[in-house]
C-alpha positions as CSV (number, residue, x, y, z in Angstrom):
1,X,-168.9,66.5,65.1
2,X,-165.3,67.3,64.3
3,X,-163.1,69.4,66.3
4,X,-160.3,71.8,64.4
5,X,-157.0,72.3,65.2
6,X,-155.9,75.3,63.9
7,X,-155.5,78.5,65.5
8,X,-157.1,81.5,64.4
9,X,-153.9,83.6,66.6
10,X,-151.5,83.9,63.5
11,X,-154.1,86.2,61.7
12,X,-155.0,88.0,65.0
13,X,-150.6,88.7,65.7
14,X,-150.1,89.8,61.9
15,X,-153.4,92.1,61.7
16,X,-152.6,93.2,65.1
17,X,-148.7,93.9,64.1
18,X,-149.4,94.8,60.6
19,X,-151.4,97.9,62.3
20,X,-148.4,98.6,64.4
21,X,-145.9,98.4,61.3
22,X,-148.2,100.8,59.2
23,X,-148.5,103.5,62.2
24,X,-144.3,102.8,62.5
25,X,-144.0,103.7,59.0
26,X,-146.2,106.8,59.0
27,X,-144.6,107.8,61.9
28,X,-140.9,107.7,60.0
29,X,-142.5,109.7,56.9
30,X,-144.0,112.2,59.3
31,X,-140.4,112.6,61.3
32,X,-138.1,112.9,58.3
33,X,-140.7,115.2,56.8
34,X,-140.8,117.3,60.0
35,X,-136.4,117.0,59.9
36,X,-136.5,118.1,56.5
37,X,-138.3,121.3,57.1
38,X,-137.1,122.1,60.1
39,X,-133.4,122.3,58.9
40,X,-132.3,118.8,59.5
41,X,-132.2,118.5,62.8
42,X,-130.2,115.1,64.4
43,X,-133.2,114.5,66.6
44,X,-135.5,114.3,64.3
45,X,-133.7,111.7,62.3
46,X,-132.6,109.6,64.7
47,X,-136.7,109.6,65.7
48,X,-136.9,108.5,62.0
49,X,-134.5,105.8,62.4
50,X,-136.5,104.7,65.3
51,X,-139.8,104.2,63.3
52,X,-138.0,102.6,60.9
53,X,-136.6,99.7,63.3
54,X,-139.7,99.6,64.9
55,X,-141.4,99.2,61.9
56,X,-139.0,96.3,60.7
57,X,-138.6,94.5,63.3
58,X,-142.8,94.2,63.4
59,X,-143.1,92.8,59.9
60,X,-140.6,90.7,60.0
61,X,-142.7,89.4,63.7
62,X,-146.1,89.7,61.5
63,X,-144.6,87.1,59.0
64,X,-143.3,84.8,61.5
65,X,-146.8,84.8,63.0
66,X,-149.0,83.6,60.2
67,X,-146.0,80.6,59.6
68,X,-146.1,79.6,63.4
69,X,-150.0,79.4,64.1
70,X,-150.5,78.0,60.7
């Protein structure tokens, strides 16, 4: 019987922040849509601008999971 090496944790970190990066995204649609019709309020796009890093920075940590637990 073989035994495999490969790790199965790449695909678990990039679903798992993939899911985090979609709700960060939403989450910047739903704030600049909620600045825009409340008058453009400062908070609500610096909430934006928020979900957007967040967003970022957890697709860019969704790529370098599938190419370290390859």
């Amino acid at each position: 019987m073989t035994e495999t090496t490969t790790s199965d944790m790449g695909k678990g970190l990039a679903l798992g922040l993939g899911i985090i990066t979609a709700l960060a995204a939403g989450g910047t649609a739903a704030s600049a849509y909620s600045s825009e019709i409340g008058g453009g309020g400062d908070t609500m796009q610096i909430l934006s601008g928020a979900f957007m890093t967040v967003a970022l920075i957890t697709s860019a940590l969704a790529v370098a999971a599938v190419h370290l637990y390859r």
